[in-house]
C-alpha positions in Angstrom: 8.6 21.1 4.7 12.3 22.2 5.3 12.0 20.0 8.6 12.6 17.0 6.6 15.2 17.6 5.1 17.1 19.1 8.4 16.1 15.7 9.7 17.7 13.8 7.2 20.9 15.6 8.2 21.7 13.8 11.1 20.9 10.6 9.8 24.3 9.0 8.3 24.3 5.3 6.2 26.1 3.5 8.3 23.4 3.8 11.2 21.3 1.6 9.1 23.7 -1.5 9.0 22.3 -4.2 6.5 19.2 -3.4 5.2 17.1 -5.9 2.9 15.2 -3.9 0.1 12.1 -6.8 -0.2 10.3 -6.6 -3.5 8.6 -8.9 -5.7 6.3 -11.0 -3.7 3.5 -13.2 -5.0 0.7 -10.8 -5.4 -1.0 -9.6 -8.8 1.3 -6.5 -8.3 4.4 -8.4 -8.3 5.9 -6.8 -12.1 5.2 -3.0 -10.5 6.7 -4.4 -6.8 9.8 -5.4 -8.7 10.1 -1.9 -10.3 9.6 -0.1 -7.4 11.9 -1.8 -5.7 14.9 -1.7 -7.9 14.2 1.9 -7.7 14.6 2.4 -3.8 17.7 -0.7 -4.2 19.3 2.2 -6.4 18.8 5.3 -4.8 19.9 4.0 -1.7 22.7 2.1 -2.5 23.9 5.6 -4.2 23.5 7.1 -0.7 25.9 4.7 0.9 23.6 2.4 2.5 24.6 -1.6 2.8 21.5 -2.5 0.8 20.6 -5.7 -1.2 17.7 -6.5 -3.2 15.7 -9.3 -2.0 13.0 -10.9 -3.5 9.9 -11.8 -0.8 8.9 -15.7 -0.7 6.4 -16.7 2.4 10.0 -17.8 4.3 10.6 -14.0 4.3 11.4 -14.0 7.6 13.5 -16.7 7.9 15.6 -15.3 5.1 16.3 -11.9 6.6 17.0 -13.4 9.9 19.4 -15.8 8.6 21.1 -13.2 5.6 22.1 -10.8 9.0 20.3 -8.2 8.0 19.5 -5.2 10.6 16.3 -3.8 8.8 13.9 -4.0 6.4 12.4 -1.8 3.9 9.3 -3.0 2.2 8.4 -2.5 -1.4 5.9 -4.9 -2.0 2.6 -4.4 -3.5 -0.2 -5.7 -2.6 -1.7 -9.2 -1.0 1.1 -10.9 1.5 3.0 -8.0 1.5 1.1 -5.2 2.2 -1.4 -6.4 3.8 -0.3 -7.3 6.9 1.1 -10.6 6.7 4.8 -10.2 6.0 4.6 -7.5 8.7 3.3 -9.9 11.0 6.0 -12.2 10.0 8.2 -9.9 10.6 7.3 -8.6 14.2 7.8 -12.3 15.3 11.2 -12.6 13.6 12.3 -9.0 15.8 13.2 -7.1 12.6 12.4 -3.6 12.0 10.6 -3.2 9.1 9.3 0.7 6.9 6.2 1.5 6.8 2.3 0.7 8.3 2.2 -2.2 11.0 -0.1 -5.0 11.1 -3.4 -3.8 11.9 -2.9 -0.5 9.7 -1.7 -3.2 6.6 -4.9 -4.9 6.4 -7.1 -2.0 7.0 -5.6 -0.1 4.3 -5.4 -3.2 2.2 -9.5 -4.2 2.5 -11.3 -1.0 0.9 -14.6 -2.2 2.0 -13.3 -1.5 6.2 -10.9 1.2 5.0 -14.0 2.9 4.1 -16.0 2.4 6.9 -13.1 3.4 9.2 -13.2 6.5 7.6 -16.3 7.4 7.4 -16.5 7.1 10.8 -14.4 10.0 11.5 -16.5 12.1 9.0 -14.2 11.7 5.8 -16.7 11.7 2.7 -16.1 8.3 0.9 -18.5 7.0 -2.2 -21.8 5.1 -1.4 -20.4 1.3 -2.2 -21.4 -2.0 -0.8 -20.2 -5.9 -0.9 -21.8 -7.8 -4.0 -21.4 -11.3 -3.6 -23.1 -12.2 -7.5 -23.3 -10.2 -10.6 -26.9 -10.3 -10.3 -26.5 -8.4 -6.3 -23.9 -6.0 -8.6 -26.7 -5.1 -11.2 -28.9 -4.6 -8.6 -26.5 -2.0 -6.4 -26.0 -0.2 -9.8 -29.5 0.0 -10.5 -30.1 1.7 -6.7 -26.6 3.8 -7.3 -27.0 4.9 -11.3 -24.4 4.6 -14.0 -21.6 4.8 -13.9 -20.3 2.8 -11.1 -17.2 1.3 -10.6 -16.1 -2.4 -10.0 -13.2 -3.5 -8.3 -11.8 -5.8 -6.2 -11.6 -4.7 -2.1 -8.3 -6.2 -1.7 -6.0 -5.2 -5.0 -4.2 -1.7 -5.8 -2.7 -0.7 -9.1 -6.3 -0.6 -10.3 -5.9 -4.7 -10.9 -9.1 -5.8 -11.7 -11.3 -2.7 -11.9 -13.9 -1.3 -14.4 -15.7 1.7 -14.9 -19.0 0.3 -15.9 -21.2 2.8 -18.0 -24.2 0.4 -18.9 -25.9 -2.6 -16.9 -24.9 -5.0 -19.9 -21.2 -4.0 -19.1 -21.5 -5.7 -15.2 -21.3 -9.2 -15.5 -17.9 -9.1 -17.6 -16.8 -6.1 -14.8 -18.1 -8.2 -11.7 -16.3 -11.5 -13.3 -12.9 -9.7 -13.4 -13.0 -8.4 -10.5 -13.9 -11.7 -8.2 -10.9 -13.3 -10.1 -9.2 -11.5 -6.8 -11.4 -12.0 -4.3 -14.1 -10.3 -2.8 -15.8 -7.5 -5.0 -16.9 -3.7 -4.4 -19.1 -1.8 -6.0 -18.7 2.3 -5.8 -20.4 5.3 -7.2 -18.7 7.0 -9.6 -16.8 10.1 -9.0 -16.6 12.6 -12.5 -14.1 15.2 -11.0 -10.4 14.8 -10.8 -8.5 12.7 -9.2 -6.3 13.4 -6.9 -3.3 11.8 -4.7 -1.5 12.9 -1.6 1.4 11.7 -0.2 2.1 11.8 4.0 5.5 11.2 4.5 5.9 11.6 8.6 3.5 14.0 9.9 3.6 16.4 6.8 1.4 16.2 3.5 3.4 16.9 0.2 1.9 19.1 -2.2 -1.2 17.4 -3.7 -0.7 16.0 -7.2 -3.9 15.2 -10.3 -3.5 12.6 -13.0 -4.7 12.7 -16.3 -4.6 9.5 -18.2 -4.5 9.8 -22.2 -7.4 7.6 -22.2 -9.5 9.3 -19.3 -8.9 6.0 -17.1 -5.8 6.5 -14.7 -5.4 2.4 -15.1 -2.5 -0.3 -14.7 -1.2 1.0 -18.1 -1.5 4.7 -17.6 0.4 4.4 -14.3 3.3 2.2 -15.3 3.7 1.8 -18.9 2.1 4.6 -21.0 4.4 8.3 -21.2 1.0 10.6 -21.9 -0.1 10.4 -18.3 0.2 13.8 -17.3 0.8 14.5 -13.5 0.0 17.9 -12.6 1.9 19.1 -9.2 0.5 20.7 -7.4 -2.8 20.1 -8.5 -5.0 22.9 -9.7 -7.1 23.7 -7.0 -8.4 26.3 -4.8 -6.6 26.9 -1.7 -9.6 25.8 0.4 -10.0 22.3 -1.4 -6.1 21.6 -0.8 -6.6 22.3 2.5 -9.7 20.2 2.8 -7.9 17.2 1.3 -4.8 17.9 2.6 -6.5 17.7 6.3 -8.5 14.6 5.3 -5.2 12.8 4.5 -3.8 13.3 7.4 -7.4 12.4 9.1 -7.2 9.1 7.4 -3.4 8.4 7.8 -4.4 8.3 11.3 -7.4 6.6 11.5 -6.3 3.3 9.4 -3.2 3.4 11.9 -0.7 4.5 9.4 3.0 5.0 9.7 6.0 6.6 8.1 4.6 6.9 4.6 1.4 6.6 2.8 -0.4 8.0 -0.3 -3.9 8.6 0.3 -6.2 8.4 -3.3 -9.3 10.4 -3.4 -12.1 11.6 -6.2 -13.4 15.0 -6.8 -16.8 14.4 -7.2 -19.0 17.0 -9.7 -19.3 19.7 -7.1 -15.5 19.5 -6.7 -16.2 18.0 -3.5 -13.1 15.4 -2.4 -13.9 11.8 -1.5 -11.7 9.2 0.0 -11.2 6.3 -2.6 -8.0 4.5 -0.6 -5.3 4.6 0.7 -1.5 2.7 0.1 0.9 1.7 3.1 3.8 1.0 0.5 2.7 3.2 -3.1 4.8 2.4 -6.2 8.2 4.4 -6.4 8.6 3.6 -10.0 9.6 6.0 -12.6 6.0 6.9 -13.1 5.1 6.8 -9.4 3.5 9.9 -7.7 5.6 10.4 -4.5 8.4 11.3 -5.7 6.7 13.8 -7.9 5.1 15.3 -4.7 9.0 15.3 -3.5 10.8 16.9 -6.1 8.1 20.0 -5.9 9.6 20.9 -2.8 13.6 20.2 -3.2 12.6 16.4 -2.0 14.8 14.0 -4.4 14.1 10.1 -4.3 17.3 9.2 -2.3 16.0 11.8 0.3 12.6 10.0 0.4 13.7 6.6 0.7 16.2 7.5 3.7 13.5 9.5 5.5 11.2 6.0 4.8 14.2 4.0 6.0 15.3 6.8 9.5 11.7 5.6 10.8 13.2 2.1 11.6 15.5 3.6 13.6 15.8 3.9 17.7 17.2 6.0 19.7 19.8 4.3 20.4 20.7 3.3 17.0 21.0 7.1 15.8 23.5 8.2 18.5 25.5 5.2 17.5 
């Protein structure tokens, strides 16, 4: 890992110029955006870098362009900002911008084709189709067996999801969940859970949550202080290999870039299964990367500048 941080040595503030930290948004994950993003606004601005908080309206674009700034780093959550479309926005307006690109955005945003991407380059994933009903819901848990989970294929912050332990339990689940769109239904994985961070070409150590209430949900991952994050996660050498490879599989396949956190299950054999995977995770004060980057001397400002150097050209770091 010590290649990071020699990289990060030769990158100076003022070869970033103006850089717009874009947060907020429109999407359900708005509240956790804005969090995240006064985080990075911080931590950079205590580097030295020209940075200034701005809060993402569909004129994004416009707004950067006109404001003079050089770059962008994204720290939105979510639909319009990370899946694809304020990237695309973006690209036409010629600013640089952290993080995936277009086509990796909404891959990694849809968990129905981020699956199916996946498992096409042999990465274990849970059985799951597309219900359209709660009746074609009941019916997929019926074929699957209890407990299954329900959740929308286009949220993260587990916004609109349910574990769902008895048939009576999916028309309430299934109604939540389509209040965001299209719905998923997934076999449930009883093992741990388990997140790894790629940041560049390099996987940080793998971390496990443990909610208080035995559901790592909205509350256990931004408001709640009994979450405990264990880092690195207690496994054998061979599964943190396995999963540690698979992330990097996936990163790759979805057309990832810069940064990523790649979720997946531990299924009752201890077997690891890709659940999905975040072009822009939360960097709150709950947030998992940078508990995977402290384990290894990492600290937040160091992140966010290594995030931030992949904007960069050439040209611009011999400036």
């Amino acid at each position: 890992m010590g290649d990071l941080l020699v990289g990060l040595c030769d990158v100076q503030a003022h070869h970033f110029g103006k850089v717009a930290v874009v947060m907020g948004g429109w999407s359900a994950e708005r509240e956790v955006s804005l969090m995240s993003g006064q985080q990075v606004f911080d931590s950079l601005s205590r580097a030295g870098v020209d940075a200034h908080p701005v809060d993402a309206g569909a004129d994004i674009a416009t707004v950067l362009s006109k404001g003079g700034f050089d770059r962008a780093f994204l720290i939105l959550h979510g639909r319009g900002g990370e899946d694809g479309r304020v990237q695309a926005a973006l690209e036409l307006a010629g600013m640089p911008y952290t993080g995936t690109g277009v086509l990796g955005s909404a891959l990694c945003m849809d968990k129905w084709r981020a699956k199916a991407m996946v498992s096409a380059q042999g990465v274990a994933t849970p059985e799951a189709c597309l219900v359209s009903s709660a009746d074609e819901a009941r019916e997929a848990a019926t074929q699957m067996g209890l407990p299954t989970v329900i959740k929308p294929t286009g949220e993260g912050s587990s916004i609109g999801v349910s574990i769902v332990t008895d048939i009576d339990q999916i028309g309430s689940a299934f109604d939540e969940a389509s209040r965001f769109g299209s719905v998923l239904i997934e076999k449930f994985m009883s093992g741990q859970e388990i997140a790894a961070t790629v940041l560049g070409d390099q996987v940080l150590p793998l971390v496990s949550t443990v909610a208080a209430s035995g559901f790592y949900d909205y509350n256990a991952k931004y408001v709640a202080n009994d979450t405990q994050y264990v880092c690195p996660a207690k496994l054998d050498d061979e599964i943190t290999g396995k999963i540690q490879s698979m992330a990097l599989m996936v990163f790759k396949a979805l057309d990832c870039r810069a940064w990523a956190r790649v979720d997946f299950m531990l299924d009752a054999l201890g077997e690891p299964h890709f659940i999905e995977c975040n072009t822009a995770p939360g960097m709150t004060s709950h947030s998992l990367v940078p508990v995977a980057a402290k384990k290894i001397g990492l600290s937040f400002e160091s992140v966010c500048i290594q995030i931030l150097s992949d904007t960069l050209s050439a040209e611009e770091l011999t400036s």
